[in-house]
C-alpha positions in Angstrom: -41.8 -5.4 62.6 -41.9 -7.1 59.3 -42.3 -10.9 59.4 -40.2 -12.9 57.7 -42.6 -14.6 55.7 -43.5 -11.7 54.4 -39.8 -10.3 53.5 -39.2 -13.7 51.3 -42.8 -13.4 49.4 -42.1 -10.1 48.8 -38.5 -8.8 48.6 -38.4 -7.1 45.4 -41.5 -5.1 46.6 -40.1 -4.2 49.7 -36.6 -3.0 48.7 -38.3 -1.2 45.8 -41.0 0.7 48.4 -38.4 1.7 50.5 -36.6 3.7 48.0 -39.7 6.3 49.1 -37.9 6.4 52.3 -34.5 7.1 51.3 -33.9 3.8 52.7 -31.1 1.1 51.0 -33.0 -2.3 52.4 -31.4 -4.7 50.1 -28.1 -6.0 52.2 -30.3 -5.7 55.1 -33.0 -7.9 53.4 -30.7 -10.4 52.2 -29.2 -10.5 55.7 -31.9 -11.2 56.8 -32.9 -14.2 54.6 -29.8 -15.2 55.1 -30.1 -15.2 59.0 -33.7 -17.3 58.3 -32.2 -20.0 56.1 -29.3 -20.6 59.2 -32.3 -20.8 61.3 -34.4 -22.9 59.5 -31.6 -25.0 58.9 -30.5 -25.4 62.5 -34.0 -26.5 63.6 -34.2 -29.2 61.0 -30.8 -30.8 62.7 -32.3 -30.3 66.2 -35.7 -32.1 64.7 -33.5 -35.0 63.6 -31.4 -35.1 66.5 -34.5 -35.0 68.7 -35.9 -37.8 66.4 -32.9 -40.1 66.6 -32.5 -39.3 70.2 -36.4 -40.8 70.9 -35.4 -43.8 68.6 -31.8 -44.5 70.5 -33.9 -44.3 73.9 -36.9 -46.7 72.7 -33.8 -49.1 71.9 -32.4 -48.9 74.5 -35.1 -50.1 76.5 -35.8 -52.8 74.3 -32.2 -54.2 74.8 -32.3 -53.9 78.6 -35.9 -56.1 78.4 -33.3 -58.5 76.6 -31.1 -58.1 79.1 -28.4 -57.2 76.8 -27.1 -54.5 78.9 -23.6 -54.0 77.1 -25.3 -53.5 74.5 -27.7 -50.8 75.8 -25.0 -49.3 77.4 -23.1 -48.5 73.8 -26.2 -47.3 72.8 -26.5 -44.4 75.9 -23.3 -43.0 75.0 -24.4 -42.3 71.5 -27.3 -40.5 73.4 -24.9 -38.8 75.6 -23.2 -37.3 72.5 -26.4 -36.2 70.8 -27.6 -34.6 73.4 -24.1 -32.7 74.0 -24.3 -31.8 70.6 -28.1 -30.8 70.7 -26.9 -28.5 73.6 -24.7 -26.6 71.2 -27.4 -26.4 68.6 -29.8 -25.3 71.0 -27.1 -22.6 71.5 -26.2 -21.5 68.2 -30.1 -21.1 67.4 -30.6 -18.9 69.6 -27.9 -16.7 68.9 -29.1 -16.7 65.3 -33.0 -15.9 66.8 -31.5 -12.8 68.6 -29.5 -11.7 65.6 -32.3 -12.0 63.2 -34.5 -10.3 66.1 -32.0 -7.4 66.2 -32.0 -6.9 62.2 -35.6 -6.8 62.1 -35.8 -4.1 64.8 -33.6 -1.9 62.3 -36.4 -2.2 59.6 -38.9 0.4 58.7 -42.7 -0.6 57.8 -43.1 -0.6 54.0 -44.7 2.4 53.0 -48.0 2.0 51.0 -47.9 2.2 47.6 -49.9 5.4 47.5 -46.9 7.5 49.7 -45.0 9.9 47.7 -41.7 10.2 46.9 -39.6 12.4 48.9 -37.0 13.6 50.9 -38.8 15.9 53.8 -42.0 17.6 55.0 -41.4 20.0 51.8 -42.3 17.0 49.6 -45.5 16.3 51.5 -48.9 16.3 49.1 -51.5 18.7 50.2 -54.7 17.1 49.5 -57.7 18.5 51.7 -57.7 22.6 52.7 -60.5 24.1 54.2 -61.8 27.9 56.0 -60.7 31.1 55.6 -57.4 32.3 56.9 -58.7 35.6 59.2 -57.2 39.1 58.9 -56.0 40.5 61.9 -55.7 44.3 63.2 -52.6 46.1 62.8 -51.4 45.2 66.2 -51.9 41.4 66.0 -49.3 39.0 68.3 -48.0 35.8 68.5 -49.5 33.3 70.9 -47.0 34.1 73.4 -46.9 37.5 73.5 -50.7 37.2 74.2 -50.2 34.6 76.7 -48.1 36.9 78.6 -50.6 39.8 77.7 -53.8 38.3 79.4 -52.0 36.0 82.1 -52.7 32.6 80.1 -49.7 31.2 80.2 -46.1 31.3 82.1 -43.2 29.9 80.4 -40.5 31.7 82.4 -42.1 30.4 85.5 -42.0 26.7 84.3 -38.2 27.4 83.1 -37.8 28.0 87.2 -39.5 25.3 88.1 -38.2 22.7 85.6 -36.5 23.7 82.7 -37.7 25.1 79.1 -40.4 23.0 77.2 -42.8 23.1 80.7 -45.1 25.8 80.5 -47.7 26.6 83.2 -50.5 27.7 82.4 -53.1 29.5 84.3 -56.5 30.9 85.0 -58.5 31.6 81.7 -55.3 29.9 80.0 -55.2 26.6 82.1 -59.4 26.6 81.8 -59.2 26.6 77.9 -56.5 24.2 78.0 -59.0 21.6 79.9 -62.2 22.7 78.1 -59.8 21.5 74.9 -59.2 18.4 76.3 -62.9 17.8 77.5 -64.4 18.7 74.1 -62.0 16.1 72.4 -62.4 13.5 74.8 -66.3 14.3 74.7 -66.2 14.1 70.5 -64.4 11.1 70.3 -66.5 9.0 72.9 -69.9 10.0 70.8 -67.8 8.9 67.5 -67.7 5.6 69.2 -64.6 5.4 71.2 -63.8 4.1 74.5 -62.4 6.0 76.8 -59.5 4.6 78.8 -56.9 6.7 81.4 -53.7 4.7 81.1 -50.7 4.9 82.7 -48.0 7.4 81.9 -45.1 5.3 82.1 -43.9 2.2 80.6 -42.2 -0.4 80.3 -39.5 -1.8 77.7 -41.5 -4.2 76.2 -44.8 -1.7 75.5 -41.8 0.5 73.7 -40.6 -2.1 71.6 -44.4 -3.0 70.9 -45.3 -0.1 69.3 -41.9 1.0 67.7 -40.6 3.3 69.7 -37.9 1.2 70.6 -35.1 1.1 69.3 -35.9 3.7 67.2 -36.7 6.9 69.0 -34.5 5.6 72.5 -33.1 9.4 72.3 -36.4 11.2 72.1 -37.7 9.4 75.2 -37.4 10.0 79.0 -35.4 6.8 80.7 -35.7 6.0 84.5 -33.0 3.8 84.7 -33.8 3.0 88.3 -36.6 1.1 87.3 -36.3 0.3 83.5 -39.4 2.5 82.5 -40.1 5.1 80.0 -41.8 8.3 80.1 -44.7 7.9 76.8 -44.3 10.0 74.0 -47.8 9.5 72.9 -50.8 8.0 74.4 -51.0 5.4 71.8 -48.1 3.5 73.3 -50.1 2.8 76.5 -53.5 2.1 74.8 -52.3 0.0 71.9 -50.4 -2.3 74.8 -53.6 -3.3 76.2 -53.9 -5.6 73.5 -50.3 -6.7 73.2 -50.1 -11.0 73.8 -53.9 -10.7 72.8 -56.2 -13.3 70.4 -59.2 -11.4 69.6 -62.4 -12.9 67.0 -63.4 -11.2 64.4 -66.4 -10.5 66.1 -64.5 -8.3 68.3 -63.2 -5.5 65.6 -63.0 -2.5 65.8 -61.8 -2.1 68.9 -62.0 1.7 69.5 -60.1 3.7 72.4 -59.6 7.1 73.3 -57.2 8.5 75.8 -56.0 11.9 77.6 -52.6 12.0 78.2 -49.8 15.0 78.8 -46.9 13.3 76.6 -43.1 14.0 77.0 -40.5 14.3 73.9 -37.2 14.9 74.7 -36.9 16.5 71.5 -33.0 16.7 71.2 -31.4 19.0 69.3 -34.8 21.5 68.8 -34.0 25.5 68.9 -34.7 28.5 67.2 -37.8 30.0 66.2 -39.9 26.8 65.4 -39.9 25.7 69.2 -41.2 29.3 70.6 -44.3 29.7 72.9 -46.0 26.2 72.5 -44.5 25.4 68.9 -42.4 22.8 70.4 -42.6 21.3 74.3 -41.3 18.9 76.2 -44.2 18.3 78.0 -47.8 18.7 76.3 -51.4 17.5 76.2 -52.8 15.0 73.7 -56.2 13.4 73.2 -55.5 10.2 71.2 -57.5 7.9 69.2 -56.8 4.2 68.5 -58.3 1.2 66.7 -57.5 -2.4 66.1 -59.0 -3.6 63.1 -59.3 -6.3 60.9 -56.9 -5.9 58.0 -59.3 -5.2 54.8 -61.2 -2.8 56.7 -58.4 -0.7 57.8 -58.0 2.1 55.0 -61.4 2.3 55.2 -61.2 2.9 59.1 -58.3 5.6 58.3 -60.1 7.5 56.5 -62.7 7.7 59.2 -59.9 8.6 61.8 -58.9 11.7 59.2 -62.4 12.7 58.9 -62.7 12.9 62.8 -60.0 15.2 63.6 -61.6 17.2 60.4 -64.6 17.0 62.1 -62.7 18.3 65.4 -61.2 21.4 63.2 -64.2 22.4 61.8 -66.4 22.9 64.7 -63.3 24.4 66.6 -63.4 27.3 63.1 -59.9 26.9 62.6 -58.3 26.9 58.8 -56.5 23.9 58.2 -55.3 21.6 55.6 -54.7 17.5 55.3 -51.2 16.4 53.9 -50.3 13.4 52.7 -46.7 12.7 53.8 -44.3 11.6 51.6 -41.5 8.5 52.3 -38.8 10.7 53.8 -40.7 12.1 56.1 -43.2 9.2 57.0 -42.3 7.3 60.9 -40.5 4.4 61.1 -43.9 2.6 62.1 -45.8 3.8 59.5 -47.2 2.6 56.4 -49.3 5.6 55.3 -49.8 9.1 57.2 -52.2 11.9 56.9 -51.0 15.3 58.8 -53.5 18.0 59.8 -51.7 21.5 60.3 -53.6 24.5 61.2 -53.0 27.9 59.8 -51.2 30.1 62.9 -52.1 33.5 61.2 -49.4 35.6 63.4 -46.4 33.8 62.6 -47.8 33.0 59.0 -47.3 29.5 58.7 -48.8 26.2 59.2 -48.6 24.1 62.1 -49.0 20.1 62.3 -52.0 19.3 65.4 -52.3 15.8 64.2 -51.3 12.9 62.7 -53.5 9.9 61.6 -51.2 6.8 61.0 -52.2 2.8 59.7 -49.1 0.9 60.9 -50.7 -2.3 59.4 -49.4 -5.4 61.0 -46.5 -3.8 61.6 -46.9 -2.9 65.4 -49.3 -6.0 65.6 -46.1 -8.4 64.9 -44.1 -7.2 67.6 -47.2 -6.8 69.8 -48.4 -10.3 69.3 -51.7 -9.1 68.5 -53.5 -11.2 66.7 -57.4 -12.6 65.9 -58.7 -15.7 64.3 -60.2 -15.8 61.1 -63.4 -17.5 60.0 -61.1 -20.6 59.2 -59.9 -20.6 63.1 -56.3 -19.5 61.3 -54.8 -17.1 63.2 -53.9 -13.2 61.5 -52.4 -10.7 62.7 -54.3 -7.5 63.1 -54.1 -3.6 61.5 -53.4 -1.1 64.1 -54.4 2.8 63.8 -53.5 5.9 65.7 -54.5 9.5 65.7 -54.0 13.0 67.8 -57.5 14.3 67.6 -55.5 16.1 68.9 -52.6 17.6 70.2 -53.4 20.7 72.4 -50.2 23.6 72.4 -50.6 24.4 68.5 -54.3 24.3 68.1 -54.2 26.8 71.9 -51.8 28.8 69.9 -53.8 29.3 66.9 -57.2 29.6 68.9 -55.3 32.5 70.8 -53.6 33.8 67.4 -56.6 33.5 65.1 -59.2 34.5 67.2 -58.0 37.7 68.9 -59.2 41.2 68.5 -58.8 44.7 69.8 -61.1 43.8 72.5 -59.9 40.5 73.7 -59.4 37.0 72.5 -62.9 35.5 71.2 -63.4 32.1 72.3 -65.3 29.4 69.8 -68.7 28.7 70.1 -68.6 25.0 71.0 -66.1 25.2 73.6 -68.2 28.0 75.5 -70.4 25.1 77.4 -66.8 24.1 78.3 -64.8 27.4 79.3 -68.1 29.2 80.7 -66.4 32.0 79.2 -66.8 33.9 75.7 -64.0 36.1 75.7 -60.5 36.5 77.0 -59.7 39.9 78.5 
């Protein structure tokens, strides 16, 4: 959430960055402003009310020392009638607080001013490609005819059982799909990270904290029974530890890591994009997060990017770093990096990760803030990465790697499987 501050120093910035996003901000801007001045100018009448009413009351005790009671008696009805009408002030404030609230919820973070121009993923900037797309033998499948080939992976079973979007996996295909999630968590914690198990569930607030709310309300799972919310995305969870939280400077960077499954109701997704583990409901994710102090935090993305590279690299997959442009950037973010993988049997990329700096956007609605060297307190940068998201990077291990013998299974996630091959 922008602060307000921050909207009146810099309105003809703003409104001009979100042009990359296809978004028109000016009415909302100047709503906005609007909304701030009524504020600001209702508090200044409660501060004088609430002034006079303190010099009405010291009078009035004066008089009664005097023992001029009548006249101390005039005097309380004028405090009567301040107070009356600092009751309706107090009441028309915060309907313009909630109103100004609401507004800001409906506005994006301001996109860098590095992020394309654009309308969609098809105006995303490739920046960063690396290995060597394999050939495969004339009777090379997709990932989910091989799944059902060698027993890896059910996803008729898990329509029985819940619904499409819930594979089960099994056997060799459930023990690559933990030696994934080892080897990630394993990375990340020698990079530095901490690793934390949170909860799976939460509540509205932690939503509205890290901008899934009201944004994305359709994309997530609601238990209305008891007001909480399936996560999308580990980072929810982990980046609410630190929501209503005054850290030092000292402190930075915080670093956590986190296994999670993740559920997306993902409304409206059909055809061939959501095959096999293209698209789930329900899916496995190693995260990455950091709260940082603010003029470190490019600097600290770049690092996040080159971890998941890192991650790709050792795992010998192809893949490439995009840039994404303002049309297809959240509505959280500032400036995003994808990493897609090459799946080499359906012949197209696939997006494993992306590495987000929301900047202080998150960090106003969380309340998460440090003091500087000054004792003023800032608000802090927060960062987010999949490193990474496990169906597409299984589907391109299984895709990439097979043979005529069997499915060949990377080096450094051997120690992991205790396996080299599928067959």
């Amino acid at each position: 959430m922008l602060q307000t501050t921050y909207i009146r120093e810099h309105k003809k910035t703003i409104i001009e960055r979100f042009k990359k996003r296809n978004f028109e901000g000016e009415e909302i801007i100047n709503q906005i402003i609007k909304l701030d001045d009524e504020r600001k100018t209702t508090q200044q009448k409660l501060d004088a009310q609430l002034a006079e009413g303190n010099k009405l009351a010291k009078e009035i005790g004066q008089l009664f020392k005097e023992g001029k009671q009548e006249e101390a008696t005039q005097i309380k009805e004028q405090t009567k009638a301040l107070k009356e009408s600092g009751v309706a002030l107090k009441e028309g404030q915060n309907k313009i607080a909630e109103d100004l609230k609401s507004l800001l919820y409906q506005v994006p973070n301001v996109p860098n001013e590095i992020v394309p121009h654009g309308n969609s993923d098809a105006d995303n900037e490739t920046i960063f490609e690396e290995g060597v797309i394999p050939v495969l033998h004339d009777n090379a499948l997709p990932h989910w005819e091989l799944a059902k080939k060698y027993n890896l992976i059910d996803f008729e079973l898990g329509v029985k059982v819940t619904g499409a979007g819930f594979p089960i996996y099994k056997g060799k295909g459930a023990r690559l799909q933990r030696a994934l999630i080892s080897f990630f968590l394993d990375q990340a914690v020698e990079n530095g990270y901490e690793e934390v198990i949170p909860p799976l569930m939460v509540n509205e607030a932690s939503a509205y904290g890290t901008g899934q709310l009201p944004d994305k309300e359709g994309q997530m799972y609601y238990m209305p029974a008891d007001d909480l919310y399936m996560i999308p995305t580990a980072e929810v969870p982990i980046t609410n530890i630190y929501r209503d939280v005054i850290l030092k400077e000292k402190d930075f960077p915080i670093k956590n890591t986190g296994y999670t499954p993740c559920f997306r109701r993902e409304a409206g997704s059909y055809g061939s994009d959501v095959r096999g583990l293209n698209r789930l409901h329900q899916f496995d994710k190693v995260e990455i997060v950091q709260i940082q102090h603010p003029d470190k935090s490019y600097e600290t993305l770049d690092t996040m990017v080159d971890h998941v590279k890192g991650l790709l690299n050792k795992l010998e997959l192809p893949y490439r770093v995009l840039k994404l442009c303002g049309g297809d950037l959240s509505f959280a973010s500032a400036l995003t990096f994808d990493l897609e993988v090459y799946s080499t049997a359906q012949k197209k990329w696939l997006e494993v990760s992306s590495v987000s700096n929301f900047e202080t956007f998150q960090a106003n609605r969380l309340k998460c803030r440090y003091k500087d060297g000054n004792g003023k307190t800032q608000l802090v940068h927060t960062l987010n990465g999949s490193a990474l998201a496990l169906p597409r990077i299984l589907a391109a291990l299984l895709e990439n790697n097979q043979t005529e013998e069997g499915i060949k299974i990377p080096e450094v996630l051997i120690p992991y499987t205790g396996f080299d091959i599928i067959n």
